[in-house]
N, C-alpha and C positions, 0 to 999 in steps of 0.2 A: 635808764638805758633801754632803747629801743630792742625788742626780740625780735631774730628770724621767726619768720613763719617756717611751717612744719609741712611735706611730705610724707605719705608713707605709701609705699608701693608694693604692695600684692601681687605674688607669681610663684609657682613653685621652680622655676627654671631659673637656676643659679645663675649661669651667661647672661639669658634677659636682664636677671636684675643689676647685675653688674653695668651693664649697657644704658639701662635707662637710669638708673641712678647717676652715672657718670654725666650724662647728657643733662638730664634736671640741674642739675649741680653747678652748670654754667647760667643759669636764669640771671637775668638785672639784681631781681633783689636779695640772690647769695641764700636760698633755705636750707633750714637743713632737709636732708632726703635720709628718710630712715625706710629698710625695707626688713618684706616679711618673706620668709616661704612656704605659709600656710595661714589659713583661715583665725585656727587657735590663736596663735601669737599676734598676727594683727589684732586681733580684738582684745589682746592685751597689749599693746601697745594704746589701740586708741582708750583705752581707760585711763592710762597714765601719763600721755603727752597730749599738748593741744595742738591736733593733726587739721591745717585747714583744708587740704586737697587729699584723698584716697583716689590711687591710680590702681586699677586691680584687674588682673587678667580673668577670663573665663572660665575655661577649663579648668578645673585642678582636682583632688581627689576629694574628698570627705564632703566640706562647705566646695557649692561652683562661688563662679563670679556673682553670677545673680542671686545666691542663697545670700550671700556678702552683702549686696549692694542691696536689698531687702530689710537685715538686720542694721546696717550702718543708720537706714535711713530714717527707722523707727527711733532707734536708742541714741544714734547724734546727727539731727534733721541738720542743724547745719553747715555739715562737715561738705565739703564741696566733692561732687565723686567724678571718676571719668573712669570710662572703660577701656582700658586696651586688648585688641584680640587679635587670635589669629585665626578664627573661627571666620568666616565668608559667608555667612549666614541670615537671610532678611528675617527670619523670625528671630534670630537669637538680639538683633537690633533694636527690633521694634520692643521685644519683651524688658528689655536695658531701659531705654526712653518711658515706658509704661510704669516703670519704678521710680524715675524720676532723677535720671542719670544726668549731670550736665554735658556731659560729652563723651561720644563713642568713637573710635578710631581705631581702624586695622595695624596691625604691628608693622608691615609691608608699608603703609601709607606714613605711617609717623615716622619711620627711618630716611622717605625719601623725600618728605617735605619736613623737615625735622623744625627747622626755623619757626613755620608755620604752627607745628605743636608745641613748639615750648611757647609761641606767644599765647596759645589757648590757657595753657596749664600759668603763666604766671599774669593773666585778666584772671584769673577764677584765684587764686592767690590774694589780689586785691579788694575781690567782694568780701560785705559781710554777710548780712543773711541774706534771705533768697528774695524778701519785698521788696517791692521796688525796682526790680530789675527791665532795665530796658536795653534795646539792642540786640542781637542775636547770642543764644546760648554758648559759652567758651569764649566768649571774645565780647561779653558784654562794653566794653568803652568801644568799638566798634559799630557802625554801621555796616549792610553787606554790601553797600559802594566802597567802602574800606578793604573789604574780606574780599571783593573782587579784584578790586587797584592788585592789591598784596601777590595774588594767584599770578597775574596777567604782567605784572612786573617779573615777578622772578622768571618768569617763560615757562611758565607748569604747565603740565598736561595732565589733566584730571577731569573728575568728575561732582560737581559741586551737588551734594543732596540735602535740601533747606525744607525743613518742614514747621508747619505753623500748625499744631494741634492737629488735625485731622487730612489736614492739605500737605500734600507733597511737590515740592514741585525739583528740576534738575536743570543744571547748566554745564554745558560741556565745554572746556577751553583747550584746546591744542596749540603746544610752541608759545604760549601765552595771549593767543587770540581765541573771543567767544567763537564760537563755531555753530552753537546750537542752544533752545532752551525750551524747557516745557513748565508751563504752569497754568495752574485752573481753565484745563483745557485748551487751552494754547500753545501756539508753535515760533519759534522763531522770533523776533522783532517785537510780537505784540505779549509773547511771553513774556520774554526778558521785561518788561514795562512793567505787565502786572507783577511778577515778581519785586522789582525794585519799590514797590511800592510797599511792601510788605514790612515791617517796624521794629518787629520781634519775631524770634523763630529761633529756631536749632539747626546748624548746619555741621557737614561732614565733610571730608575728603572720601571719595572711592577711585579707583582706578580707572586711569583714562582708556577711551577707546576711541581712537584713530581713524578706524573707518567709517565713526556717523558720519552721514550727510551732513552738508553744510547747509544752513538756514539762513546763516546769518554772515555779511562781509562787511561789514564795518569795521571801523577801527576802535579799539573800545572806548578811547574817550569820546570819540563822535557820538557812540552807543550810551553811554553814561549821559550823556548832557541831554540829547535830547530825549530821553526816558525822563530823566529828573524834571527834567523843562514839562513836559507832556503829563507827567503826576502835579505838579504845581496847578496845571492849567483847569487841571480836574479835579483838583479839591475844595472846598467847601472855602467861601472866604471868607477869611478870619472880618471878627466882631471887635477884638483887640490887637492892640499891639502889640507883632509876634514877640513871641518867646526869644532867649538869648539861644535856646539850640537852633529855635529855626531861621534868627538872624544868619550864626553862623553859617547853615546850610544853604541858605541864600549867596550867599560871600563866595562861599566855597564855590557854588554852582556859576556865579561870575567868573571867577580866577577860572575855571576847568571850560569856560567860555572862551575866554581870551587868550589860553594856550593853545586849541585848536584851533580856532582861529586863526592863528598867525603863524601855526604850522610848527610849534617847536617843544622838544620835548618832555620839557622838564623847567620848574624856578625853583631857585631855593635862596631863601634870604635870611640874615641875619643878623642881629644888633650889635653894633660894635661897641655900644657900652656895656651890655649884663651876657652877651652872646646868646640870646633866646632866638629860638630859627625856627622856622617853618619851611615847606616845600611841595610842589604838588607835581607827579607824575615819574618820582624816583623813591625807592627805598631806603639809600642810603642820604637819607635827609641831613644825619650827625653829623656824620664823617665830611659830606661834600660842604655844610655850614662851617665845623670848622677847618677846612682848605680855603674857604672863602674869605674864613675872618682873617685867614694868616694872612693870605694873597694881598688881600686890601693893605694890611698895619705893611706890608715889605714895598707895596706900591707906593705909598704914604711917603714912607722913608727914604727911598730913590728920589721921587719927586723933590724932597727936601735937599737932596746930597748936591741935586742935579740943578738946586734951584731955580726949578723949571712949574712951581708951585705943582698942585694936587694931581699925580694922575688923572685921568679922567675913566679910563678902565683897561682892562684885559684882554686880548683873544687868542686864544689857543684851536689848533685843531688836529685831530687825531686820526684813525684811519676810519672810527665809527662816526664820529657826532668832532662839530664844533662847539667849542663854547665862548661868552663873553661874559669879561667881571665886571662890572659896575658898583661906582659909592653915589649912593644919595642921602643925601644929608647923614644922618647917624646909621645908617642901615646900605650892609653891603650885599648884592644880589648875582647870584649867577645862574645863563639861562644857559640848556643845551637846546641842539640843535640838529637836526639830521648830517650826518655825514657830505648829503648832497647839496647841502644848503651853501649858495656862494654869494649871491649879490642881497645888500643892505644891510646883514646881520647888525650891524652894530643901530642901525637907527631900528630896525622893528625889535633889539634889544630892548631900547630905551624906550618904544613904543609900550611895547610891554609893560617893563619896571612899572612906568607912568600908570597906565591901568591896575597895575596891580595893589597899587598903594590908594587910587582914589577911592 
């Protein structure tokens, strides 16, 4: 019988824990969340359960957070830790990360991008130890071309702070567009570059500010593709035959070619035999695959009623984004489209598909 994994969350503020426990509690893979309200008790709890993530507030009386997350890290190295706070504080961060925190997050930050923390808290859930890890800290099965999509999708306004050992760098996104970014001394466009370049690292949410200057007016996938494009160009060229991550990242950087490209804003496709789906430039990848798979199997079945053989596809339009459904062969695909999009949809649809699959 498969075991949940274990939470246990540190705070002496009864409401908090109540709040974050409830919230953990909705994670994909269902752990249990046991909490503590003191230093004591957590450390007898982690003696006698096997807690894979410590979520533990700062402040508190006797043991702080950091006395905590010091002793944790000696006597169970590795128990995966994250710090929640409501402290605002650049040294009390940097002293967190110097212990060897996997991730810091403000209580104000994690309430209003909540989604975004519970994806951090159940990637740290699925690591085991700490070797080997690649990708950015909290969100290792992520890239920060991921970690940015995720920001800029939902419309957040924040402040991305990614640091790589000694190097800090920050990217500001308002309404869901970059706006700005600083890294190893750079501004703007040639920032954002060097950043994306970057492999591994630790990132944060901090709170957005509104009134930086803008550096940057792009749209972000334009921003993405040619950044990725422009790191490709300047790296070292491979001696063998790449890797399957950087086939995939090549693929990837294709498909995010040919969606801007043709101006539209989203694919998402799906097999109609095992229902396995993918998607690029929408969040809700699951839910819109399966709308897709049903839409296809009821198109299927008209066509049959009506025998008029196989649909050929769908188009719908709404007052934001059109959309079109299309079958090819075993695999059903649907693309959005901007709301102002009128003439050809249906063939730079199929334009699309067509690339998307070669």
């Amino acid at each position: 019988m498969e075991t949940r994994h274990k939470i246990l969350i540190l705070d002496d503020d009864a409401d908090w824990l109540a709040l974050c426990r409830e919230q953990l509690s909705t994670l994909p893979s269902h752990p249990d969340v046991l909490i503590a309200n003191n230093a004591k008790r957590a450390l007898a709890i982690l003696e006698t359960e096997r807690i894979r993530v410590l979520v533990s507030d700062l402040k508190m009386p006797r043991i702080d957070g950091l006395q905590m997350i010091g002793i944790v890290r000696r006597r169970f190295p590795t128990i995966r830790t994250v710090v929640l706070s409501g402290l605002e504080d650049e040294e009390y961060r940097s002293r967190a990360y110097a212990l060897g925190v996997d991730l810091f997050w403000l209580k104000t930050e994690m309430q209003r991008s909540a989604k975004l923390f519970n994806e951090c808290v159940e990637s740290l859930l699925g690591q085991g130890d700490r070797d080997g890890d690649t990708g950015f800290r909290g969100l290792q099965s992520k890239s920060l071309m991921d970690i940015i999509q995720m920001e800029c999708l939902s419309r957040s306004s924040s402040v991305l702070r990614v640091t790589r050992g000694p190097l800090v760098a920050k990217l500001w996104i308002q309404d869901g567009e970059i706006t700005d970014a600083e890294c190893e001394g750079a501004r703007g466009e040639a920032a954002f570059r060097r950043l994306l370049a970057w492999k591994t690292g630790a990132f944060e949410n901090l709170p957005p500010e509104p009134d930086r200057e803008h550096t940057i007016d792009k749209p972000v996938n334009a921003l993405l593709l040619e950044s990725a494009q422009s790191n490709d160009e300047t790296s070292q060229p491979d001696t063998e035959p790449d890797s399957e991550e950087t086939s995939l990242h090549r693929k990837t950087m294709w498909k995010l070619a040919q969606l801007t490209r043709e101006g539209a804003e989203f694919v998402v496709t799906v097999s109609m035999e095992d229902g396995k789906s993918e998607g690029l430039g929408t969040q809700n990848v699951i839910a819109l695959a399966q709308w897709t798979k049903q839409a296809a199997e009821v198109a299927r079945r008209l066509g049959e009623r009506l025998e008029a053989g196989p649909l050929s596809h769908i188009a719908g339009q709404g007052a934001e984004r059109q959309m079109v459904m299309l079958v090819n062969g075993g695999q059903a695909f649907l693309v959005g489209w901007p709301g102002e999009s009128s003439e050809n949809l249906l063939e730079k649809s199929r334009k699309l598909v067509a690339s998307w699959e070669s």
